[in-house]
C-alpha positions in Angstrom: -23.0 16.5 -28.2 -21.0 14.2 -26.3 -23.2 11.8 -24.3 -22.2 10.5 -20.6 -23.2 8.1 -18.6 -25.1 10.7 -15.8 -27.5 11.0 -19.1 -28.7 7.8 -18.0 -30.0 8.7 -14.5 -33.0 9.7 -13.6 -33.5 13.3 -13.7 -33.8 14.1 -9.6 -30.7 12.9 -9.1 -28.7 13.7 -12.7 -29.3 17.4 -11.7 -26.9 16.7 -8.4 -24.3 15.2 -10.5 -23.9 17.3 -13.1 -23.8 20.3 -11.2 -21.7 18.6 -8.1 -18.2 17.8 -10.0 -16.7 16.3 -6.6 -19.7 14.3 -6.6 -19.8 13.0 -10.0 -15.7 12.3 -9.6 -16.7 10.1 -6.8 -19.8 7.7 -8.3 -17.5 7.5 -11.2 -14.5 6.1 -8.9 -16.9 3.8 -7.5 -18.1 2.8 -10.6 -14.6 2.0 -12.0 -14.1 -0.1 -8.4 -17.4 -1.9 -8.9 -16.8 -3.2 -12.2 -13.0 -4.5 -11.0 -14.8 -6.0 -8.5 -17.4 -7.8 -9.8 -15.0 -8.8 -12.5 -12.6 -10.5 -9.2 -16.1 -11.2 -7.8 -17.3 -13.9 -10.5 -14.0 -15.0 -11.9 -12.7 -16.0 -8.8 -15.9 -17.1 -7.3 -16.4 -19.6 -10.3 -12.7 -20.4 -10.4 -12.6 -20.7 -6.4 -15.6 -22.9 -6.3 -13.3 -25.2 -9.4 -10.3 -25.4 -7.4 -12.1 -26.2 -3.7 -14.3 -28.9 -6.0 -10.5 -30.4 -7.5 -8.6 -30.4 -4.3 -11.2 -31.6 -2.1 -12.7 -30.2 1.9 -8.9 -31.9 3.2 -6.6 -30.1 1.0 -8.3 -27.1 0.2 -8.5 -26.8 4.2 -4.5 -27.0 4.0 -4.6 -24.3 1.3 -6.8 -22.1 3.4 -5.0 -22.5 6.2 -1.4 -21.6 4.7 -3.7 -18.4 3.2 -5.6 -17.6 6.7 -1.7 -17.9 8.3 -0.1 -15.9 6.0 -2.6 -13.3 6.8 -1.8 -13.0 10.4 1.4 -11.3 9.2 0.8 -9.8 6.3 -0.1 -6.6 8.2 3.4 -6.4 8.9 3.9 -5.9 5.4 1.1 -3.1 5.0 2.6 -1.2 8.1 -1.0 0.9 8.3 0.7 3.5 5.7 -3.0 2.9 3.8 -5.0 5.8 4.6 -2.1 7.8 6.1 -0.3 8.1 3.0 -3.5 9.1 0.8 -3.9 11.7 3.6 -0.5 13.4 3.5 -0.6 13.6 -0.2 -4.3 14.8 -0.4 -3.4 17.6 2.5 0.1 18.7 0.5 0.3 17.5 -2.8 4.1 18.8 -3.2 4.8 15.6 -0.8 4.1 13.1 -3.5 7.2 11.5 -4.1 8.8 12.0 -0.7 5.9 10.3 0.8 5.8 7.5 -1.7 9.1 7.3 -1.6 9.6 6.8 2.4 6.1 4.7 2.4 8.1 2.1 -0.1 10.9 1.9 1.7 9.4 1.3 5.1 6.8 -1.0 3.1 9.5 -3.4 1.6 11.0 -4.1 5.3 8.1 -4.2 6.5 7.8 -7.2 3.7 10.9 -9.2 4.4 9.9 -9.1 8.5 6.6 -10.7 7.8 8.1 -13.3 5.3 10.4 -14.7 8.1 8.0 -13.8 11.3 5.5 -16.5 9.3 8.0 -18.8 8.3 10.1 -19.3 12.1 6.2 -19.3 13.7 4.8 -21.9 11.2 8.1 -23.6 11.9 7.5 -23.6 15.9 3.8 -24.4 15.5 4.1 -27.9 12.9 7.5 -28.7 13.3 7.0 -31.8 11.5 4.8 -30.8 8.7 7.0 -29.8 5.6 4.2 -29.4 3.4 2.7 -26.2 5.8 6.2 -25.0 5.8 6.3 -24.8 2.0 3.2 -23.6 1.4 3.4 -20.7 4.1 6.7 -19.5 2.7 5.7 -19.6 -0.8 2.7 -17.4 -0.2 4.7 -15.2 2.0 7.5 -14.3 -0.2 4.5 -12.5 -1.9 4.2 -10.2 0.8 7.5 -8.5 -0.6 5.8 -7.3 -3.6 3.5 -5.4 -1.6 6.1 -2.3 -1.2 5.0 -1.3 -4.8 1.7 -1.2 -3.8 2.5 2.6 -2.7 1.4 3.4 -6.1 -2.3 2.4 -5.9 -2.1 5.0 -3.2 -1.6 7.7 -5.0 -4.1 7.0 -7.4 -6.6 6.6 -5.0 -5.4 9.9 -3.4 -6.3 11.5 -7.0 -9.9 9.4 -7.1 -8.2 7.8 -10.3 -9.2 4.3 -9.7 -9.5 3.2 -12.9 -6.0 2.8 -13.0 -5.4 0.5 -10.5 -8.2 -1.2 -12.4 -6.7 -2.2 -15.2 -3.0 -3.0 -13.8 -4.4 -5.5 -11.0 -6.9 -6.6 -13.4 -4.4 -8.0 -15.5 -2.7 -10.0 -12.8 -6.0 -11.2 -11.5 -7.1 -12.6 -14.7 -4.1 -14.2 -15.7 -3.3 -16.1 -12.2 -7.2 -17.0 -12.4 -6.1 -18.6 -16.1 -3.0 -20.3 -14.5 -5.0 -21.7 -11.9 -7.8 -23.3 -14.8 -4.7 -25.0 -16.3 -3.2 -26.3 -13.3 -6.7 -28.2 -12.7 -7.0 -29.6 -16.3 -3.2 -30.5 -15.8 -3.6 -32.5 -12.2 -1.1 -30.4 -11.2 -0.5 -30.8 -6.7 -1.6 -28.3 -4.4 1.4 -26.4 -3.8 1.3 -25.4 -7.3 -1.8 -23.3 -6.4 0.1 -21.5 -3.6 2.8 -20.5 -6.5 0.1 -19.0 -8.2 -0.8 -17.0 -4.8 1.9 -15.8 -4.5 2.5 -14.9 -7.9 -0.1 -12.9 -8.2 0.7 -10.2 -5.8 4.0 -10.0 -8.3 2.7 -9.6 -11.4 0.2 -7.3 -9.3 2.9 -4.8 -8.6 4.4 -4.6 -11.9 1.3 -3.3 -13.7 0.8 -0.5 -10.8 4.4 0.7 -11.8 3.3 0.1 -15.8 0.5 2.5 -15.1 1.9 4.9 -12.8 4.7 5.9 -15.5 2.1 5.8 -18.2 1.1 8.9 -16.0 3.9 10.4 -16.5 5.3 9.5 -13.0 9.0 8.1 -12.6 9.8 5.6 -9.7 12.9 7.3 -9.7 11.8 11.0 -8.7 10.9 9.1 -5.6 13.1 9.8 -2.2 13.4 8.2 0.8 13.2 11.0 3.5 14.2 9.7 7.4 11.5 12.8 8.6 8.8 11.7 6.5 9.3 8.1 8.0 9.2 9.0 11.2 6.3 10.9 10.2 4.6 7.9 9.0 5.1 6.0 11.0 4.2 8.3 14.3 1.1 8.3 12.6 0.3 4.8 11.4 1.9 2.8 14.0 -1.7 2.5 15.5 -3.2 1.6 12.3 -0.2 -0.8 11.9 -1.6 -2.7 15.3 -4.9 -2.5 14.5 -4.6 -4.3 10.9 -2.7 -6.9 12.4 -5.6 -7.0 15.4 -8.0 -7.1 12.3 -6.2 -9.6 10.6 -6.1 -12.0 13.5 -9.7 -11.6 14.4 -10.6 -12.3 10.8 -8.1 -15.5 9.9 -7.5 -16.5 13.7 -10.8 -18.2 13.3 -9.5 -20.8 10.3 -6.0 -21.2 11.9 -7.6 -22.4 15.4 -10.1 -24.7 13.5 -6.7 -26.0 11.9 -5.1 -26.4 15.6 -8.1 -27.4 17.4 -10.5 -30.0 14.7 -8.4 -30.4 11.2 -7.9 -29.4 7.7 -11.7 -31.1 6.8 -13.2 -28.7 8.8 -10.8 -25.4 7.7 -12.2 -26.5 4.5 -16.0 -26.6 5.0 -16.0 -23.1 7.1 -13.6 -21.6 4.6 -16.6 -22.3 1.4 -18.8 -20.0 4.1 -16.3 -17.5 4.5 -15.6 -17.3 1.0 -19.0 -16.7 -0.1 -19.9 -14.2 2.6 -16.2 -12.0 1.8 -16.8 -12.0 -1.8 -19.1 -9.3 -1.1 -16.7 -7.1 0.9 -15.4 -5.5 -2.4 -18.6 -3.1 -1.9 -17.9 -1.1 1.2 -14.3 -0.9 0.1 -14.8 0.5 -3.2 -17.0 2.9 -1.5 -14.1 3.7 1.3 -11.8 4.5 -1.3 -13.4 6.8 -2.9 -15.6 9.0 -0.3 -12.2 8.7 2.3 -11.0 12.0 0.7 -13.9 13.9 0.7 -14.0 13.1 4.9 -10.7 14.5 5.0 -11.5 17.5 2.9 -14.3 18.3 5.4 -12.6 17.5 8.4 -10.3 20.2 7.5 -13.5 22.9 5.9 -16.2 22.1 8.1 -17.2 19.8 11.3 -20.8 19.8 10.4 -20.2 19.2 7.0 -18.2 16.0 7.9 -20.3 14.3 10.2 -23.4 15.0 7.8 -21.4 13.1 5.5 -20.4 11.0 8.1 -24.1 9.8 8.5 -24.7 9.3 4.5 -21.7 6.7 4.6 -22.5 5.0 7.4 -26.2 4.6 6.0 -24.9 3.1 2.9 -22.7 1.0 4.3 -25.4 -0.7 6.3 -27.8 -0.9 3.3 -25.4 -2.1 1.0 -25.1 -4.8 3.9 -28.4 -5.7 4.2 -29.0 -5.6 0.3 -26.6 -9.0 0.6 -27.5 -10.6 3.7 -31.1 -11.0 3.6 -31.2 -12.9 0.0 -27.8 -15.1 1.4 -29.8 -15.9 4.5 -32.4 -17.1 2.3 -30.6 -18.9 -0.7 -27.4 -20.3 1.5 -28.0 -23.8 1.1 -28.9 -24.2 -1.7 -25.9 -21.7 -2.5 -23.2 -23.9 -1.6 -24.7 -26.9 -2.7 -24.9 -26.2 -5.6 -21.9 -24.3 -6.2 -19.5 -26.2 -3.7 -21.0 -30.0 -3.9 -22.5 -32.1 -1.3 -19.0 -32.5 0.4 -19.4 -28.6 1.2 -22.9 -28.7 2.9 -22.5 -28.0 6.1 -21.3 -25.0 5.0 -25.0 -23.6 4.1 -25.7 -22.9 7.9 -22.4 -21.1 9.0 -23.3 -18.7 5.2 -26.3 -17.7 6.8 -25.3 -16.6 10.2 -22.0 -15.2 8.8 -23.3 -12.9 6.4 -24.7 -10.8 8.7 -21.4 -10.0 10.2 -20.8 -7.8 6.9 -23.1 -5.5 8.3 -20.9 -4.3 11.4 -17.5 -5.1 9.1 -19.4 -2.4 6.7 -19.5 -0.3 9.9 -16.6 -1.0 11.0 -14.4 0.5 7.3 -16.9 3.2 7.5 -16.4 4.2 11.1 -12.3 4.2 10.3 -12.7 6.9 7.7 -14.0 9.0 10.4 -11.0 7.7 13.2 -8.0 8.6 10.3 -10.0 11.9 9.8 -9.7 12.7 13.4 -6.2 11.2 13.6 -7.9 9.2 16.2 -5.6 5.8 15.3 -5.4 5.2 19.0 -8.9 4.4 19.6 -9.3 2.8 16.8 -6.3 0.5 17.7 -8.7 0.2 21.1 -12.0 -1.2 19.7 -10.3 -3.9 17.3 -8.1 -5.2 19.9 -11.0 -5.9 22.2 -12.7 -7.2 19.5 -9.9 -9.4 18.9 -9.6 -10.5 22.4 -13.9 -11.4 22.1 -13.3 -13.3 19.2 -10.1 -15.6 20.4 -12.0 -16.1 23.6 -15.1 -17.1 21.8 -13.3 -19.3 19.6 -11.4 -21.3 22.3 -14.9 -21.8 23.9 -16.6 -22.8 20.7 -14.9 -24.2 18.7 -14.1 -27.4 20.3 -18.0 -28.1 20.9 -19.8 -26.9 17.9 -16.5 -27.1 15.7 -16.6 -24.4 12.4 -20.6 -22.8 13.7 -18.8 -22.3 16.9 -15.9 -20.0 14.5 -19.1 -18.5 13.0 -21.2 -17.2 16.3 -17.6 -16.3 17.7 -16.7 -13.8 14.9 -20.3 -12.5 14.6 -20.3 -11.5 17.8 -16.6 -9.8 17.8 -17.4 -7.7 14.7 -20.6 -6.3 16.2 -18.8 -5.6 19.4 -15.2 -3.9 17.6 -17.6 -1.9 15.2 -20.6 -0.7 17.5 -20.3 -1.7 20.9 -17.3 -0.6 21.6 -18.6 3.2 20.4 -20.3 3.1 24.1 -17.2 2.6 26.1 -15.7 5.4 24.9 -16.9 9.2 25.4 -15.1 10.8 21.9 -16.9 8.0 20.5 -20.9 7.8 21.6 -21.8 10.4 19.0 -20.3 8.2 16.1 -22.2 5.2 18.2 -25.5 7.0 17.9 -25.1 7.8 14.1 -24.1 4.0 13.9 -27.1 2.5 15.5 -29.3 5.0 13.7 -27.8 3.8 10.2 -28.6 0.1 11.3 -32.2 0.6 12.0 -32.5 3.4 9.4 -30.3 3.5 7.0 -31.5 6.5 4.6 -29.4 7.7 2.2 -31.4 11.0 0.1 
């Protein structure tokens, strides 16, 4: 008899799986994200940690920076299609290539307009500094590849994340080489941001390997001016909100940049490294329970918000199973890892990683607003969030330089995740289940 991996698991709960196929389809998706991403997880931690230890806290802050700018417009480039296209084709399957199709097309311009929105503003901002300007647009011609990213939707709207696994696997790992030999070569910085944006590139042509190994063709997709519209009627709000999400997550490096200097970009960029690397967790989770929300959104209300409650509980454990060690081990994290040029960096780790508690939230709580088709609220919360955060930084930054960045964004993710569940009446209910999952998070 064939054996499977639920053999393995204790019997209480190998009962559930093995008689729950949507359930076992779903710990297995995880499982496939897990192991990508604690593949990315310790390759590019150890090959991060190399390439911050070559180039130093000044140029490594420059690096960041060009990476943390980038980002404010690289939403521009995702358009909020995300969820919204996994939806449509989860709800009507028939739609497949129509969706794809328009979600490609509206994809790639929304690729070219971030490209030269990040070039003319980096442009405006450091007129003088032709370095930035090279590095920006480097790492922002990547954003063009993006448009082929489509495909990873579809898998993910078939709980089929293996394959994604392997084709972005394969551009992960040989970038991660590249960047090895451009250290043992002495090769400049912007060499690294050639790698960035290579990446993304070589990204996009294993997701189309894959998806015709499927059996798909690129070329049964169409473009359909209805289904655009569509889209984008329903994602614009999501569009708004990742760049708000962006902004409140980079803005933080890009005003350190303004306000103190690349040293200091550097330094707070080791702490947000090490407390992101973890964020691969309630993703890979997202991805994979997202279509079961939908399904009961559409079966049964009391279903999905019982549901509701188990993801948000495991969110916030999952959060708490990183923060509390971090807390405890942060300086002699980066230390040891980073180098005694990096050491300020210990403090801001341990206050920051508890901000992946209400980002946890925060991915959770937007399964539940793209269920509802609630995009404008949602667009709500992160904007004020936003707001919080740029205000706190402009306050902070200048006195307590990158812990200032730290206490600011603490305080906006808490506020755009949970707080803001208590300014709005749809939204109490969901802020109840929230604050319940914080102080109890049980998930049997």
């Amino acid at each position: 008899m064939k054996r499977t991996w639920t053999q393995y698991l204790p019997d209480f709960f190998k009962r559930r799986v093995e008689t729950n196929p949507q359930l076992r389809n779903i710990i297995t998706n995880i499982g496939w994200q897990f192991g990508d991403n604690m593949l990315r997880m310790a390759v590019g931690l150890a090959v991060g940690i190399w390439v911050a230890r070559y180039l130093g806290p000044e140029q490594f802050g420059l690096l960041s920076y060009a990476l943390a700018f980038v980002g404010l417009f690289a939403s521009f480039a995702l358009l909020g299609l995300d969820d919204i296209v996994i939806r449509d084709i989860v709800r009507d399957p028939g739609c497949k290539d129509e969706t794809l199709g328009s979600a490609f097309f509206l994809k790639l311009a929304g690729g070219v307009a971030a490209l030269f929105a990040a070039l003319g503003t980096i442009l405006i901002l450091r007129p003088d500094d032709s370095l930035n300007h090279w590095l920006v647009g480097i790492i922002a011609a990547g954003t063009i590849f993006q448009s082929l990213h489509v495909i990873e939707f579809w898998f993910h709207s078939q709980v089929q994340a293996k394959y994604v696994v392997f084709a972005k696997n394969i551009a992960f790992l040989f970038c991660s080489l590249l960047k090895i030999i451009l250290i043992l070569t002495g090769q400049p910085l912007i060499a690294f941001a050639w790698v960035a944006g290579f990446e993304v590139a070589v990204g996009a042509a294993g997701l189309v390997i894959a998806y015709k190994v499927q059996g798909n063709r690129l070329r049964s997709w169409r473009f359909s001016p209805t289904r655009a519209r569509s889209l984008l009627r329903d994602s614009w709000p999501l569009l708004f909100s990742g760049v708000v999400i962006m902004v409140y997550m980079r803005i933080d490096q890009v005003m350190l940049g303004q306000m103190i200097g690349s040293a200091e970009v550097g330094v707070y960029s080791v702490a947000v490294r090490l407390a992101e690397v973890w964020m691969f967790i309630p993703y890979a989770i997202f991805a994979s329970v997202f279509p079961a929300v939908v399904e009961a959104r559409v079966s049964d209300e009391a279903l999905l918000y019982e549901r509701l409650q188990k993801l948000y509980n495991l969110m916030a454990l999952t959060a708490y199973a990183v923060a509390i060690p971090t807390t405890l081990l942060a300086g002699w994290l980066v230390d040891t890892l980073f180098g005694e040029a990096y050491t300020r960096a210990g403090l801001m780790l341990a206050v920051l990683i508890w901000a992946n508690v209400f980002a946890n939230l925060e991915i959770a709580r937007s399964a539940f607003l793209s269920s509802m088709n609630w995009t404008r609220i949602h667009f709500v919360t992160v904007s004020l969030g936003c707001l919080l955060n740029i205000g706190l930084n402009y306050l902070l930054i200048p006195r307590y330089g990158g812990m200032g960045a730290v206490v600011a964004s603490l305080v906006a993710y808490w506020f755009a995740a949970h707080g803001t569940c208590f300014l709005f009446r749809p939204l109490r209910r969901t802020g109840i289940m929230l604050t319940k999952a914080m102080f109890y998070p049980k998930i049997w």
